[in-house]
Structures are given as structure tokens and as C-alpha cells.
C-alpha positions in Angstrom: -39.2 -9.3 -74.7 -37.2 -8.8 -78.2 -33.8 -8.2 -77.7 -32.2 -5.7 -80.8 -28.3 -5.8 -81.3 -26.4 -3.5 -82.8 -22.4 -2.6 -83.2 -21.4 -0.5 -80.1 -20.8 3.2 -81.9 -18.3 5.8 -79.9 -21.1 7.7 -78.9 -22.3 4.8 -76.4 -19.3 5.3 -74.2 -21.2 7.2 -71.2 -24.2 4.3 -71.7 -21.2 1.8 -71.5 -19.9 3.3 -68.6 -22.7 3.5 -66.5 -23.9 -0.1 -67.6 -20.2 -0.9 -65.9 -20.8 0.8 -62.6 -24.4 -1.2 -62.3 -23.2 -4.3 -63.3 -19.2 -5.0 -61.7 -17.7 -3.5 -58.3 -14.3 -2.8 -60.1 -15.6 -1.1 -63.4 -14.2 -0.1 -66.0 -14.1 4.2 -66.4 -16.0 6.0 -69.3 -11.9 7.1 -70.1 -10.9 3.5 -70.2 -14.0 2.6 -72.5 -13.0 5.2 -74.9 -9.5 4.1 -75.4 -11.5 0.6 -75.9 -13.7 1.4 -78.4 -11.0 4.1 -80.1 -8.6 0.8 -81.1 -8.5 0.1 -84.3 -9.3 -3.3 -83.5 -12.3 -2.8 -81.3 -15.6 -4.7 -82.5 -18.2 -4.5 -79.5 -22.0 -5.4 -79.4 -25.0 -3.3 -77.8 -28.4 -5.0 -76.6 -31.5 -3.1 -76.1 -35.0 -3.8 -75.1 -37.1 -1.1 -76.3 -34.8 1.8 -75.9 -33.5 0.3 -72.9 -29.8 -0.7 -73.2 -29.5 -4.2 -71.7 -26.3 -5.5 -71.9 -22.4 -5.1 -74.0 -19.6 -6.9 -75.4 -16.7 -5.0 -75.2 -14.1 -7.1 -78.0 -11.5 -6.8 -80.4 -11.2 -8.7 -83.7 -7.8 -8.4 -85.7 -6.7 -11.0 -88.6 -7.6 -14.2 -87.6 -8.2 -13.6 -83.2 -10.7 -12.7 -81.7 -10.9 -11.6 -77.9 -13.7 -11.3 -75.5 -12.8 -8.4 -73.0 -16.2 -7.5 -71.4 -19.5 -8.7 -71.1 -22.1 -7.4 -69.0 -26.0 -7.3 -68.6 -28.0 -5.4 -66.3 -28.7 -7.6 -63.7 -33.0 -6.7 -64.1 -32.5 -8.6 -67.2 -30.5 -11.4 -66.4 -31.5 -14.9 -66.8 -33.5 -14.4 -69.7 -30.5 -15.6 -72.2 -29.7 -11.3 -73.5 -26.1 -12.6 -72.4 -25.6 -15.2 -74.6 -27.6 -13.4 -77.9 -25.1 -10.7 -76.9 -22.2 -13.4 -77.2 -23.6 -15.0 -80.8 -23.6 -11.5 -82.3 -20.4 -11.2 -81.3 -19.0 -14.6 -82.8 -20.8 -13.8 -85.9 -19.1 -10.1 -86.2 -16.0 -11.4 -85.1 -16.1 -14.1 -88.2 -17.3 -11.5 -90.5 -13.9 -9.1 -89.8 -11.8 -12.5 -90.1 -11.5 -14.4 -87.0 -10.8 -18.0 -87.0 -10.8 -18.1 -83.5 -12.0 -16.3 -79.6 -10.4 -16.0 -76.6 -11.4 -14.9 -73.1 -10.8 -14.8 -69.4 -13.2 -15.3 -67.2 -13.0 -15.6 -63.0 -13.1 -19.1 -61.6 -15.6 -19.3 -59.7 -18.3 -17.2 -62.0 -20.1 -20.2 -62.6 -22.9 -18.6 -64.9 -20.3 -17.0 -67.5 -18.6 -20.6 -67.8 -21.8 -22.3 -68.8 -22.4 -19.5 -71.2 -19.0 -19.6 -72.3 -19.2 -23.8 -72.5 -22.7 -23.5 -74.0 -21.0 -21.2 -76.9 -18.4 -24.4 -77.4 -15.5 -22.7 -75.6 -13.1 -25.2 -74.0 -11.2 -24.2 -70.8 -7.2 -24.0 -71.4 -4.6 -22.8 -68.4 -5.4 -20.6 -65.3 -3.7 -17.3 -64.3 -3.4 -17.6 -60.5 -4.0 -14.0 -59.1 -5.5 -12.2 -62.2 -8.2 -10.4 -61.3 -6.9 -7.2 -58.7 -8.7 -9.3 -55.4 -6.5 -12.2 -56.3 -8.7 -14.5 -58.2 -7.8 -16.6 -60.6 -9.0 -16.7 -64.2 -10.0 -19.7 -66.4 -8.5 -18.3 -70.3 -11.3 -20.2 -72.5 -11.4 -20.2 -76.4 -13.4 -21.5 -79.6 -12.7 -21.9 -82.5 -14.8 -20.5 -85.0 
């Protein structure tokens, strides 16, 4: 199936926000979306198949960093590598607006999202003991671009 991609608009915020409640027990609100998507640094990505959405990166992208704050697919379409063509338009935006280099955080033990991440050429720095709100830890992970 083709996958289209296009920059997240703030009309998408209700399609972002259900998207969020399919795809992550603690989901981010439609409220919380807008305030995303209302920075001036916001820079997000949209996936569709057909005219289904498929998948998001929530971002930011200001002077020379780039950060990774969401990234989600619906899990009927996961496993056919929408994540990571979701993750290249991203680099490639991010570059475009300026950024030399990405950051993200990503849970420990999400094994999938790391080999993404690592397939993307991010590297693994520290670990935040307890970030996630059920006490997880996160793995911060960056590339330079």
C-alpha cells in the first residue's frame, strides 16, 4: 500500500487526538495537541493510506535542534515500515527549517522504536530513571544530521 506524507496542519488536531487514544494507554489530549502544534516551533508529519490517516510525528525544529516528541502508528498498520517513512520525512523537514541535529526519548524496554530509532543512525546517550509517569526509564537517543 502507498503511504502519502504530508506536514501535520492545525486542523488535524482531533485526527491526532484520536490516533493517540488508539495507539498509547496515557495519551496525549486533543487540548495538549493544540498547544503542540500552536508552538512556533512545531514541525510534525501526517501518513495516510488512501484517506486513511496511518500514523504522526509530533516534533519541533528551532535553529539548529531538532526534537522527536511523538510518534505513533495505528497498530493495523504496523510492521509494514509507515513508522520509519514517517521518521525520514521528518529528518528531511527538520533539515530543511535548519537542524543540524535530533533528539528523542524513548522507553527502555520499547524494543521496536530503538531499532527504528538505531536503523535511523541514532546513538543512545544517558537514561532518565523514572521518566515516563509508571516509572520507566527512558533511553535520550540523537543523530546528527
Amino acid at each position: 500500500m502507498q503511504i502519502t506524507l504530508r506536514e501535520i496542519q492545525s486542523s488535524d488536531s482531533a485526527l491526532l487526538a484520536e490516533t493517540e487514544r488508539v495507539c498509547f494507554s496515557a495519551s496525549w489530549s486533543k487540548s495538549a495537541i493544540d498547544s503542540v502544534c500552536a508552538r512556533a516551533d512545531f514541525c510534525g508529519v501526517l501518513a495516510f493510506i488512501g484517506e486513511q490517516a496511518v500514523g504522526y510525528l509530533l516534533g519541533t525544529s528551532l535553529f539548529e535542534t531538532a526534537e522527536v516528541l511523538r510518534i505513533a502508528v495505528l497498530p493495523a498498520f504496523r510492521g509494514n515500515h509507515y513508522g520509519g517513512a514517517i521518521l525520514d520525512s521528518f529528518l528531511g523537514l527538520a533539515q530543511r527549517k535548519g537542524a543540524e541535529r535530533v533528539f528523542l526519548e524513548v522507553r527502555e524496554d520499547n524494543a521496536p522504536a530503538i531499532k527504528l530509532y538505531q536503523s535511523r543512525g541514532f546513538l543512545a546517550g544517558r537514561t532518565r530513571k523514572n521518566y515516563y509517569e509508571d516509572g520507566a526509564t527512558a533511553v535520550e537517543m540523537y543523530k546528527d544530521l
